[in-house]
C-alpha positions in Angstrom: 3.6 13.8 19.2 3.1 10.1 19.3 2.4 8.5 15.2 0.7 5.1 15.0 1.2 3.0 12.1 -0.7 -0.6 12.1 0.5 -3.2 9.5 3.5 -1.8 10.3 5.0 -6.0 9.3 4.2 -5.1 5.6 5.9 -3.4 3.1 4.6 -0.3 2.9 4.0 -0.1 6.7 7.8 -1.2 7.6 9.4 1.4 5.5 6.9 4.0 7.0 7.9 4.2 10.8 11.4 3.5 9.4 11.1 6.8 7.7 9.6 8.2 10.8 12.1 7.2 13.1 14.5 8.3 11.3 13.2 11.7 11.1 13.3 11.5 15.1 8.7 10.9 15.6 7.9 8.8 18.2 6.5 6.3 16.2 4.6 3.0 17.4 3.9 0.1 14.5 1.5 -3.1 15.0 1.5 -6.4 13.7 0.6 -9.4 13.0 2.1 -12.1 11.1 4.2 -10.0 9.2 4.7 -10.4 5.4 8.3 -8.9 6.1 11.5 -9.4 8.1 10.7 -6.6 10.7 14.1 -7.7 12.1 15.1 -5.6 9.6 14.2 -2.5 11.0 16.1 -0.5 13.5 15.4 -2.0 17.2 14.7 0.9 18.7 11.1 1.4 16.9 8.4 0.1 19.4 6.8 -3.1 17.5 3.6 -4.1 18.8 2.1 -7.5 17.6 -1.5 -6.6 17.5 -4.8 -8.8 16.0 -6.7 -5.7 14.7 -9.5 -8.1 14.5 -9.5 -7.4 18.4 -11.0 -4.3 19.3 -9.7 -4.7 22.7 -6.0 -5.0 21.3 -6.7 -1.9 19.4 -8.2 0.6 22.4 -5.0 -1.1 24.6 -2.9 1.2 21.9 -4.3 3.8 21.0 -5.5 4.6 25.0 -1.5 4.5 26.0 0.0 6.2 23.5 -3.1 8.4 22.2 -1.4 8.7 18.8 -2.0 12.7 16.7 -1.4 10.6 13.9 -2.9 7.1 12.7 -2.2 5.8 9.8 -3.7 2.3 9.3 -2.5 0.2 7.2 -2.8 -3.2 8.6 -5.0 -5.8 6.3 -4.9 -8.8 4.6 -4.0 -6.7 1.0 -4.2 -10.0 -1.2 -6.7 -10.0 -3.6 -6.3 -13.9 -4.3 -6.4 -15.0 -0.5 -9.6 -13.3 -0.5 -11.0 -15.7 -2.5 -9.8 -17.9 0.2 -10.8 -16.5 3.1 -13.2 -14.0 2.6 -14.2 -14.3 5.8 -11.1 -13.4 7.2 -10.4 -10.5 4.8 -13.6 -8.5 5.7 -13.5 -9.5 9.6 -9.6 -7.8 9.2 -10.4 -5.3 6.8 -13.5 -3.8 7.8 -13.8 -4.4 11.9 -10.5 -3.8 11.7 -11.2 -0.3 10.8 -14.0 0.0 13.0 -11.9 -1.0 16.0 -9.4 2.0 15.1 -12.7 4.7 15.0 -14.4 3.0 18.4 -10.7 3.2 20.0 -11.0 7.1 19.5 -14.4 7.3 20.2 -14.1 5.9 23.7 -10.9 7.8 24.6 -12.9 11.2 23.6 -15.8 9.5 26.2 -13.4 8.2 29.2 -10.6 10.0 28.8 -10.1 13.5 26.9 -13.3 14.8 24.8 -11.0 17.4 22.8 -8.7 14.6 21.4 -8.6 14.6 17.7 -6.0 12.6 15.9 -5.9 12.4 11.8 -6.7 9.0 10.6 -5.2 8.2 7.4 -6.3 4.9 6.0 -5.2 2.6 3.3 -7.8 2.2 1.1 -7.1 0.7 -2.7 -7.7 1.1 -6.4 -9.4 -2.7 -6.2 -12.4 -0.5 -5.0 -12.7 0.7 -8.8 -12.9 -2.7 -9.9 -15.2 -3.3 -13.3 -15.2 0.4 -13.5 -11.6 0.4 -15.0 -13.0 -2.2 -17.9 -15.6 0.2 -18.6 -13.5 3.9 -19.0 -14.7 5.1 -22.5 -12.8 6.1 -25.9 -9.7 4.9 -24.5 -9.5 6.5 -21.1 -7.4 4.8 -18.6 -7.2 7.3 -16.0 -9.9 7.1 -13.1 -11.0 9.9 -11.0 -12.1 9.4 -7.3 -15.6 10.5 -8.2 -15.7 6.7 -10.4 -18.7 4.0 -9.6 -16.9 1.5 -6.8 -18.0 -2.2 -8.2 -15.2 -4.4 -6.9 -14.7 -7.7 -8.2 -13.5 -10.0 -5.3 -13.6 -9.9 -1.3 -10.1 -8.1 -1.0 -11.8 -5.2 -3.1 -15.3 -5.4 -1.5 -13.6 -5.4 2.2 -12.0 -1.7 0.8 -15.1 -0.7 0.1 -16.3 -0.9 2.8 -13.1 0.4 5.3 -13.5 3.5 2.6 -16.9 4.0 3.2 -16.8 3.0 7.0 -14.5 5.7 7.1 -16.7 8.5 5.8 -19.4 7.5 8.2 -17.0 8.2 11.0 -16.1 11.5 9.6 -19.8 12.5 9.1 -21.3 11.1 12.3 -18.6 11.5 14.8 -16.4 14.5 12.9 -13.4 11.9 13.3 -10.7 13.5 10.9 -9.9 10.4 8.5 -8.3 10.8 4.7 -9.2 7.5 2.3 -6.3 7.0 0.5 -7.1 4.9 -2.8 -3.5 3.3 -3.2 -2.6 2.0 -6.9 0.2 -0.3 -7.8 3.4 -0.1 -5.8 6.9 -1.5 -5.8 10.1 -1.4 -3.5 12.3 -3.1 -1.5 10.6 -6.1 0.9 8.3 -6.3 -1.6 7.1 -10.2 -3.4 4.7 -11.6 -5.1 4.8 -8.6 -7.5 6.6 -8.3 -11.1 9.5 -6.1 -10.3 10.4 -7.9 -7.0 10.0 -11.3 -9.3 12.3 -9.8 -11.9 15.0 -8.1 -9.5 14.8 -11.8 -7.4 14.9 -14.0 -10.7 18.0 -11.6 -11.9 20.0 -11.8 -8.8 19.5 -16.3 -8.8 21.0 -15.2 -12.0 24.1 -13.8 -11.2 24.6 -16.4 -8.4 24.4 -19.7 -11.1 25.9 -17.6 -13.8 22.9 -18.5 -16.0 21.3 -15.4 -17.6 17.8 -16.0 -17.8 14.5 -14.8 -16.3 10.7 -16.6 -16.1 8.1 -13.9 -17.8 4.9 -13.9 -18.8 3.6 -11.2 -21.3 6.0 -8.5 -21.5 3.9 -6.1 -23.0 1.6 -6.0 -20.4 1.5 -2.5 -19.3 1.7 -1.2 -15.5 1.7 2.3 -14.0 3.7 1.5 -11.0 5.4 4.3 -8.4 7.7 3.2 -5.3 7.0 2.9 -2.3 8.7 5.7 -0.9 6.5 8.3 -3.5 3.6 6.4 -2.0 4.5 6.9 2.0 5.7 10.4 1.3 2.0 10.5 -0.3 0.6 9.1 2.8 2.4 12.1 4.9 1.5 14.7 3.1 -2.3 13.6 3.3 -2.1 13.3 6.9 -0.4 17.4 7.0 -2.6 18.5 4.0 -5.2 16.4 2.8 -9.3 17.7 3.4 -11.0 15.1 6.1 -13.5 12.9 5.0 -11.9 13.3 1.4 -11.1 10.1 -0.6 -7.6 10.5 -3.1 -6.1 8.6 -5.7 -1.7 7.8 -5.1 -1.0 6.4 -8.4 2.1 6.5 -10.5 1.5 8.6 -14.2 4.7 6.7 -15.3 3.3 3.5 -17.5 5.7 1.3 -17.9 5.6 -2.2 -20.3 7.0 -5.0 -18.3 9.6 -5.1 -21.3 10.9 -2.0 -20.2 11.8 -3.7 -16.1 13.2 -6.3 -17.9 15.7 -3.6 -20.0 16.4 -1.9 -16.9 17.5 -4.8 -15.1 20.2 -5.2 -17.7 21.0 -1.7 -18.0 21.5 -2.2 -13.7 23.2 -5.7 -13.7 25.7 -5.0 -17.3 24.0 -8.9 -18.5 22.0 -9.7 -21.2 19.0 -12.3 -19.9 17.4 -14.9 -22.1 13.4 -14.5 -21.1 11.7 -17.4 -21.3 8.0 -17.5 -21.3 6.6 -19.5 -18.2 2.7 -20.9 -19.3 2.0 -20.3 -15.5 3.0 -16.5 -15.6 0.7 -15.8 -18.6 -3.4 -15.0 -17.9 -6.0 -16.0 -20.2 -7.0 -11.6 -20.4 -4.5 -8.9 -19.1 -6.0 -6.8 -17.0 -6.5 -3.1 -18.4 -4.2 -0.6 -17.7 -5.0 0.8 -13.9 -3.9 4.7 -13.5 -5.7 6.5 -11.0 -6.2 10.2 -11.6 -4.3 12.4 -9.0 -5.5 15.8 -9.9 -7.1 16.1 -6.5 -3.7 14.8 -4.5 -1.8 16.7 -6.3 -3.6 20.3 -6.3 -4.7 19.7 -2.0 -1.0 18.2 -1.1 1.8 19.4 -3.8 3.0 15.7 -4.0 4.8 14.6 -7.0 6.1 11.7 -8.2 10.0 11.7 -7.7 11.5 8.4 -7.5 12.2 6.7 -11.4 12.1 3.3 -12.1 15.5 3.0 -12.7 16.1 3.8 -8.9 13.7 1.5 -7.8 14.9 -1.6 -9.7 18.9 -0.6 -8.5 17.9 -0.4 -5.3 15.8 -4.0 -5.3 18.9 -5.4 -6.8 20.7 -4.4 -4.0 18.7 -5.2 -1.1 17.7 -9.0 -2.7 21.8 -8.7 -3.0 22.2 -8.7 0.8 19.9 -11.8 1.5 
């Protein structure tokens, strides 16, 4: 059985046909301008640089290898470059996803009418988007059946690869799972607090000087790791309902005071925090925890990996750079 993973240059992505591999799949990963060091990973996993934008480069892929399992997760996934380029987030995100459908529509036509992989896609909790700021009497937990009002491009191009997706299932019975993704953390990861803190901590120990750059600390952030969310991911793709839509969030909220306490715990130093003017926002966003009632009762997945782990093992692996 041949597995397809695109975005298979980003965090989540790398450490998912890693994983595979390793479990002996036949795995196959795209990219394209990778946000990580795919060097990294074990030379024997076939990379394929791949413009998703491309339909052509997509139907080259999927026609050779004619994958059981796709997971796609190849996007640009930055809600701030969206701002940017929003015309390059939606061409990406949304064609993108088309391209993956129309691949396996024209093998079905030109080559084998009976095949019928599982599409898992990566979908996100941006989709929620003024939804979260509106929960009632102190909720902070949102359920898949929420209103979708997104409040930039990124969250808008989800939207519409989530509901792309669900025309697919419906009109051409292609078996896709939308995966709403919340906040996740691991190894290869930047531009995110805990890969900020575990960096900052390890200059640190280099210069000898104990102190770490924060903003508000008691910002609060239910965050899993990345290896709860892939294993989330899998199990969909064995277990999940097609057509469905499901929430992978952490239930673990964590203050950003608390990284910052594990961190020490991890390294044996006391850091000063100094508050950076740049790292603080004029409004902290509200809390984001997705309810998982639906992944959890259709898949069994739990969450199993603490934080502690998670910020020993970024020490380590920003260690070895």
């Amino acid at each position: 059985m041949n597995i397809l993973v695109t975005g298979a240059g980003g965090m989540v992505g790398s450490h998912m046909v890693e994983l595979l591999h390793s479990q002996g799949k036949n795995v196959i990963g795209t990219y394209y301008k990778p946000t990580t060091d795919i060097t990294e990973l074990p030379s024997e996993i076939k990379m394929i640089e791949c413009d998703v934008r491309y339909p052509e480069n997509v139907e080259r892929i999927v026609f050779k290898y004619m994958p059981a399992q796709i997971y796609h997760l190849a996007a640009q996934s930055y809600p701030t470059v969206s701002w940017m380029k929003p015309y390059e987030t939606i061409e990406t995100n949304v064609n993108g996803t088309i391209a993956v459908y129309e691949a396996v529509k024209k093998v079905r036509r030109l080559i084998d009418i009976n095949y019928d992989p599982v599409i898992v896609v990566a979908c996100s909790s941006a989709e929620y988007g003024e939804t979260l700021n509106e929960l009632e009497d102190g909720a902070v937990y949102v359920k898949e059946t929420a209103e979708l009002k997104p409040l930039h491009p990124y969250g808008v191009s989800k939207v519409g690869q989530d509901l792309i997706s669900f025309q697919y299932f419906m009109n051409d019975h292609i078996r896709c799972i939308r995966a709403r993704i919340f906040n996740s953390t691991g190894t290869r990861k930047v531009n995110d607090v805990t890969s900020d803190f575990t960096y900052r901590a390890v200059q640190s120990e280099k210069t000898g000087i104990y102190e770490l750059r924060v903003g508000n600390l008691e910002t609060r952030r239910a965050i899993m790791d990345q290896r709860d969310l892939v294993n989330a991911l899998m199990m969909l793709a064995e277990k999940g309902k097609p057509g469905e839509a499901y929430n992978i969030s952490s239930e673990h909220i964590y203050r950003m005071r608390d990284i910052v306490d594990i961190i020490e715990n991890q390294t044996g130093h006391k850091f000063k925090t100094v508050v950076d003017p740049i790292l603080l926002r004029p409004t902290d966003e509200k809390i984001i925890v997705g309810d998982i009632t639906k992944l959890k009762r259709d898949t069994g997945w739990k969450q199993m990996i603490p934080m502690e782990q998670t910020v020993k093992d970024m020490l380590e692996y920003w260690r070895k750079q």
